[in-house]
C-alpha positions as CSV (number, residue, x, y, z in Angstrom):
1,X,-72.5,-2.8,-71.9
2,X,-69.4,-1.3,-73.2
3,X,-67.6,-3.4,-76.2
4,X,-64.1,-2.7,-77.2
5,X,-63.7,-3.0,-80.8
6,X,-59.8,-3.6,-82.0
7,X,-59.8,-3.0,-85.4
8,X,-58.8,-0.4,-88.6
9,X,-61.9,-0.3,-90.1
10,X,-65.3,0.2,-88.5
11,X,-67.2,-2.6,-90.3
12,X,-66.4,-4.7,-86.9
13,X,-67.8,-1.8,-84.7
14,X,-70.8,-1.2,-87.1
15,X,-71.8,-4.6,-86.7
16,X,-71.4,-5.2,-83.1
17,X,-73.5,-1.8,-82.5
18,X,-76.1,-3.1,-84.9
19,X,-76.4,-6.8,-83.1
20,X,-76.4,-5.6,-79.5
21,X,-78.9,-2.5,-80.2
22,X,-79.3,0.1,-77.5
23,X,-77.9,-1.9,-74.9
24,X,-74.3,-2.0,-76.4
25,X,-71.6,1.5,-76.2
26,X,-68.9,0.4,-78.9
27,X,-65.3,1.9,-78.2
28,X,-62.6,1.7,-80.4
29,X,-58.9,1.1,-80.8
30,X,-56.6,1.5,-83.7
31,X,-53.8,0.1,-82.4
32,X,-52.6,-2.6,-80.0
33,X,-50.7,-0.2,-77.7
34,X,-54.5,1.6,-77.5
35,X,-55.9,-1.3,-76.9
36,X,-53.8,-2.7,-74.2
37,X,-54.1,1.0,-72.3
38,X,-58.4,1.1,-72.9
39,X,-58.3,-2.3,-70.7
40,X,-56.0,-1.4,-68.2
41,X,-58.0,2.2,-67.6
42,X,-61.4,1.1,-68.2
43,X,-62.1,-2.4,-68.9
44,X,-64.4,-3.1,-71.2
45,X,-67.6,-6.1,-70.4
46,X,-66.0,-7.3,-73.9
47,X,-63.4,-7.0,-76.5
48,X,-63.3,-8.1,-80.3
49,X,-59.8,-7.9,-81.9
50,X,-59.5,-8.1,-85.8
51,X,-56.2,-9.7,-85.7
52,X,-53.8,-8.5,-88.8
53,X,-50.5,-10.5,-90.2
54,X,-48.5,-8.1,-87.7
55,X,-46.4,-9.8,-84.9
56,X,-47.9,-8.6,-81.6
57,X,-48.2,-10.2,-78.3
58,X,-51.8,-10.8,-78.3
59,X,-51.4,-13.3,-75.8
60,X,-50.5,-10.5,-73.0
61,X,-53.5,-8.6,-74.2
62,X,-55.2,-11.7,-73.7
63,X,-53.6,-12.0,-69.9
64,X,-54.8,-8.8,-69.3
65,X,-58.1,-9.6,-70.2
66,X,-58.6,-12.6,-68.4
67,X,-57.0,-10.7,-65.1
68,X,-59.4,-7.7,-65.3
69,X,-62.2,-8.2,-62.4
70,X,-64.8,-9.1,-63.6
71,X,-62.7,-10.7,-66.5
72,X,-63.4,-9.8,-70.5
73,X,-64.3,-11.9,-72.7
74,X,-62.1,-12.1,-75.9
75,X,-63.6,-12.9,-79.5
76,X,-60.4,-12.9,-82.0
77,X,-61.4,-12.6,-85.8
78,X,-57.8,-13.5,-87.8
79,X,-57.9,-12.9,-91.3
80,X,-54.2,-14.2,-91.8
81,X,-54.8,-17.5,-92.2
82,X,-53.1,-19.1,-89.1
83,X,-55.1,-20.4,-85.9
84,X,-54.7,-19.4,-82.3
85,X,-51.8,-21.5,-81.7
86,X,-49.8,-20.1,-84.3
87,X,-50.7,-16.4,-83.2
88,X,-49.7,-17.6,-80.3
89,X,-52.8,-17.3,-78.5
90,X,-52.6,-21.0,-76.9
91,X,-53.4,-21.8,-74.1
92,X,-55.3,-18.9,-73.3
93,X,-56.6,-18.0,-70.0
94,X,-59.9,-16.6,-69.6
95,X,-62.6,-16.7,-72.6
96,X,-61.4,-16.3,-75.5
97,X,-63.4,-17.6,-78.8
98,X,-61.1,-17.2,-82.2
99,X,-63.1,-16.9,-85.5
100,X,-60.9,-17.6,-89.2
101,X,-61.8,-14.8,-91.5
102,X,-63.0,-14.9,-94.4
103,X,-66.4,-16.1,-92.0
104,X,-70.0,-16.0,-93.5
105,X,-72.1,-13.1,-92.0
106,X,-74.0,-15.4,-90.2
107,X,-70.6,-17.2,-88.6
108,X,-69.5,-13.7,-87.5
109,X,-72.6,-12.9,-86.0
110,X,-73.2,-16.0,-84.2
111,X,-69.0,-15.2,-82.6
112,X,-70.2,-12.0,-81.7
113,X,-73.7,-12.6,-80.4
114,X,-71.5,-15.6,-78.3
115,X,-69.2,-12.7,-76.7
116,X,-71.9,-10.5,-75.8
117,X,-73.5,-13.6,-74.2
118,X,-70.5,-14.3,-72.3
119,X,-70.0,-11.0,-71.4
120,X,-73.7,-10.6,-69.8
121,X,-72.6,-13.8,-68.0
122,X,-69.0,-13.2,-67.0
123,X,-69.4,-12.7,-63.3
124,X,-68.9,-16.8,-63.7
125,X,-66.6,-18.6,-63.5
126,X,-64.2,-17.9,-67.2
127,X,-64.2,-20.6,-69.4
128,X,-61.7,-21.4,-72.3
129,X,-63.2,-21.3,-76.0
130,X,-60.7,-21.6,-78.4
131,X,-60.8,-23.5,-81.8
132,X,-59.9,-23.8,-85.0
């Protein structure tokens, strides 16, 4: 299972290669504009986005997502202090799950163990996740 990692640092990539083992290929993107063009080309079974305090339209990237057959699953990790709905994020189509940073280690695994679940299961139906 291929997981696309959106972030500047690799701790996010680290730990998603360490939780889903062998069965998990982590890609990267540094940017948004990398991130939007990984989907469209080769969707990923999942995507984690490390959301910064910069103004971008996550919720197309989050269109995209949900619009990819089979659909990706979105976890977004926001570290600027504002929810979803003040990213803009909501409503959100698809699954998307949205974790406020700073999390425990165990919250953040838990987020990211969910989103490779839902990736393993997302020839269902997509279901909405988001909270605060």
């Amino acid at each position: 299972m291929r997981v696309l990692v959106v972030d500047e640092s690799n701790v996010l990539s680290w730990l998603v290669g360490r939780l889903g083992g062998a069965g998990v290929e982590v890609c990267t993107a540094d940017s948004f504009d990398s991130a939007l063009d990984r989907v469209r080309r080769d969707p990923p079974a999942a995507a984690i986005v490390s959301l910064t305090g910069a103004h971008l339209p996550w919720r197309d990237f989050q269109h995209l997502c949900a619009t990819r057959d089979p659909w990706v699953p979105v976890l977004y990790a926001s570290c600027v202090g504002m929810g979803p709905y003040e990213l803009g994020l909501s409503p959100l189509e698809g699954w998307a799950a949205f974790l406020p940073k700073p999390a425990s280690r165990l919250q953040l695994e838990a987020a990211i163990r969910g989103l490779l679940a839902a990736a393993g299961a997302r020839r269902e139906a997509p279901v909405v996740t988001v909270g605060e």
